[in-house]
Phi, psi and omega in degrees: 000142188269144121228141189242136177253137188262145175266180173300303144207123179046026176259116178263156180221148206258131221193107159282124166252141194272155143057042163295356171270358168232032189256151205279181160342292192309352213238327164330278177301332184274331165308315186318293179329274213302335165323320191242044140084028208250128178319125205331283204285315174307312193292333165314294208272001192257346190225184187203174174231121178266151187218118218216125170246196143290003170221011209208166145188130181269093188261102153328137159273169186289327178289349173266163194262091185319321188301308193295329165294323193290335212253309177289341205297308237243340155318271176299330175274344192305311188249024185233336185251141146293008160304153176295191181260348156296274204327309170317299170286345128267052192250138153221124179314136172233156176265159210212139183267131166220168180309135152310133166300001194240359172277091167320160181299306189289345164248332162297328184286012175246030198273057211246017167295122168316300153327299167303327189267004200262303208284347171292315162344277200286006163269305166341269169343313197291294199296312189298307163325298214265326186092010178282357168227090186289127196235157167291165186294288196321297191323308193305298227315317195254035151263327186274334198282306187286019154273311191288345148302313171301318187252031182310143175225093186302350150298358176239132172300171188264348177261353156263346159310297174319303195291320153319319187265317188299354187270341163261042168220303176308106150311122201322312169289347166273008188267348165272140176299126183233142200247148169214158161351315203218352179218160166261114178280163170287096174325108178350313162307283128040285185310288192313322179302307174289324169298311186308313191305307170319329172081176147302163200245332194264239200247126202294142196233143162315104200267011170254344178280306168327293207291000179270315192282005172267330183280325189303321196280331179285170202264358189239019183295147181097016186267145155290148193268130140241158182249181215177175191203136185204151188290128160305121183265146181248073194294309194271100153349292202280338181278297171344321196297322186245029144243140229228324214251097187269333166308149171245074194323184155179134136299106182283113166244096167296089170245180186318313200286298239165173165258133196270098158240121217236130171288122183315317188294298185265359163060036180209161195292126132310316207181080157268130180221152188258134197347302187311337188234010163218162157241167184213194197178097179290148190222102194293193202273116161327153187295329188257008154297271153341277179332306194294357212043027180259034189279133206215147194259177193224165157213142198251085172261142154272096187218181187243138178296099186304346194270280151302002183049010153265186200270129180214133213244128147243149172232142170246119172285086182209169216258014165263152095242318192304339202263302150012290207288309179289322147315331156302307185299325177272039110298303164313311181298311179318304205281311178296327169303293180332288184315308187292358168253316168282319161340323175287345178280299207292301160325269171354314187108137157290122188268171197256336144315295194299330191282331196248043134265278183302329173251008136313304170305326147321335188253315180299303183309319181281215252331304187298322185301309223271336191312181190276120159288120170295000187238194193262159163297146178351300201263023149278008209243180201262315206228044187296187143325297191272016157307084162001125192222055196263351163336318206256010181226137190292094172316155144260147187258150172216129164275207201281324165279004172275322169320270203303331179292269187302009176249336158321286195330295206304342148317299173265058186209331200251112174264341196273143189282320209274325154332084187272081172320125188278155207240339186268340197238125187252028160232142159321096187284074159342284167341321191265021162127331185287215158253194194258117160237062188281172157291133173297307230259358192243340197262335162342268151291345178260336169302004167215143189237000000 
């Protein structure tokens, strides 16, 4: 059987598999490695085989059998996408070499094979292109002069490098020029071009480590993606009136750190929150949704407003809310492994190996976090991306007896004695020690996306 696996972008590289219909993942992936020459064991744990449509994507375990995900495909997008029924009916799936989605940040920045840091690039470069990683115009500016450093060709003019290299980074709305009354601003090509020209000012720096640490500071890199819908806040009277539309798209971006919910349209975060500052809660389609034929599942995230210190509920409507839900939930398991390993250390005593491995590793992160960035940080600049937006979104209120119902379930949910339920807070706090009570046979196939 022929297949071909795709890099990010869009280069396949094509495999006679003997007896493919039953060969797993792991034999994928390990053909993918070595095509492209990448050290064994790191490329295991940094990458994965994704089996990814225009409406659905999926991250393989090494045991599932790819022929057979494929055969189910028209299945899973029938219950997970939100597509129309044109859309559905021609959706088809490719397989993809992609980043793992559980390859933490922090292990990724302690990272120095080249080969492995170029294919982290060029997934990076794809999302960011695509909006799926909303960035400020200064982030293109210097992501883009440091690809075109990187991919200088002294046989080329420097204003067809630029032109080139920026059409695979630059997203379509920044790609536009923007005008006023009485002036023209410079088009991002413009900028870049003038940075390039300019050159580094010191001793040549490593543009793919520059160009990472620029990705490393946004908060949702490294997400798996969903789409989703959430109430539009009808903050001005008078504007409600001729609106119509009370929904909202948004991309849910989930990683190790937190959840992300970012407007699909205008390209900047609604709402981040870090494992540590919500609860949640998955909700299946109300009845009378389902009567209508509109079933459509919820995810519920909870948290307190650092700003009014109230209790605040959001729902996000999407029919991924299960798949959502299991990423969260292994992320969290992720997190609690982690803790109960150092603790065991920590108990233990630090042997003087271990200890000078953890503070190595420790001193290479803080050097890639601390090193000098060609741009300003995240949190200096006033009106970034990643800025909280919650103005612009609409709460759910639950009353006192809706409360008191769901802080019950999460009560009789709860085995562990040492879980101290907060009486303000009505989901069940994963996070804080308790287990996952998703069905094992559901979490199967939905814990990777």
């Amino acid at each position: 059987m022929n297949v071909v696996i795709y890099l990010s972008d869009n280069t396949g590289h094509q495999f006679e598999i003997p007896n493919g219909r039953l060969t797993p993942t792991s034999q994928y992936l390990q053909l993918i490695i070595a095509t492209l020459k990448l050290p064994d064991a790191l490329a295991k744990k940094c990458f994965s085989i994704w089996l990814k449509s225009p409406l659905l994507g999926v991250q393989l375990k090494p045991q599932h059998i790819p022929f057979r995900m494929v055969k189910q495909w028209p299945m899973l997008v029938e219950k997970f996408s939100m597509g129309t029924e044109i859309e559905k009916s021609q959706d088809e799936p490719a397989l993809l070499f992609r980043r793992n989605a559980f390859l933490t940040k922090e292990e990724e920045m302690l990272i120095t094979d080249e080969d492995v840091l170029n294919i982290l690039m060029m997934e990076a470069k794809y999302n960011i292109q695509q909006g799926i990683y909303p960035c400020d115009f200064e982030d293109v500016e210097q992501l883009g002069t440091l690809l075109c450093l990187k991919l200088e060709d002294k046989e080329k003019e420097i204003q067809g490098i630029v032109k080139e290299n920026l059409q695979t980074l630059v997203p379509p709305h920044m790609a536009r020029i923007k005008r006023s009354f009485l002036s023209r601003q410079n088009s991002i090509e413009e900028k870049v071009l003038k940075s390039v020209k300019k050159g580094p000012k010191s001793d040549p720096i490593n543009t793919t480590i520059e160009f990472m640490k620029i990705c490393w500071q946004l908060p949702y890199y490294g997400s798996v993606i969903f789409d989703g819908l959430v109430e539009r806040a009808q903050n001005n009277p008078l504007t409600s009136l001729f609106t119509t539309q009370t929904s909202l798209p948004v991309k849910v971006a989930i990683n190790t750190s937190g959840v992300w919910v970012i407007d699909q349209e205008k390209k900047h975060v609604l709402i981040g929150l870090l494992y540590d500052e919500f609860n949640w809660e998955m909700a299946p389609p109300q009845e009378e949704e389902s009567d209508a034929g509109t079933s459509i599942a919820s995810l519920f995230l909870e948290f307190d407003d650092p700003k009014t210190k109230e209790n605040e509920m959001l729902r996000i409507m999407s029919k991924e809310a299960p798949m959502m839900n299991s990423m969260i939930e292994t992320c969290i398991i992720m997190i609690r492994e982690k803790e109960q390993i150092e603790q065991a250390q920590n108990a233990a005593g630090p042997s003087e190996e271990s200890n000078g491995v953890n503070s190595k590793s420790h001193a290479a992160a803080t050097s890639v976090q601390t090193s000098s960035t060609l741009v300003r940080p995240l949190f200096a600049r006033q009106n970034t991306v990643t800025k909280n937006r919650p103005e612009k979104l609409s709460f759910t209120r639950l009353s006192d007896s809706d409360k008191q119902l769901l802080f019950d379930k999460a009560a009789t949910l709860t085995s562990d004695d040492s879980v101290n339920l907060d009486e303000k807070s009505f989901f069940l706090r994963l996070c804080a020690g308790s287990q996952s009570h998703s069905p094992s046979d559901s979490r199967e196939v939905l814990i990777y996306r």
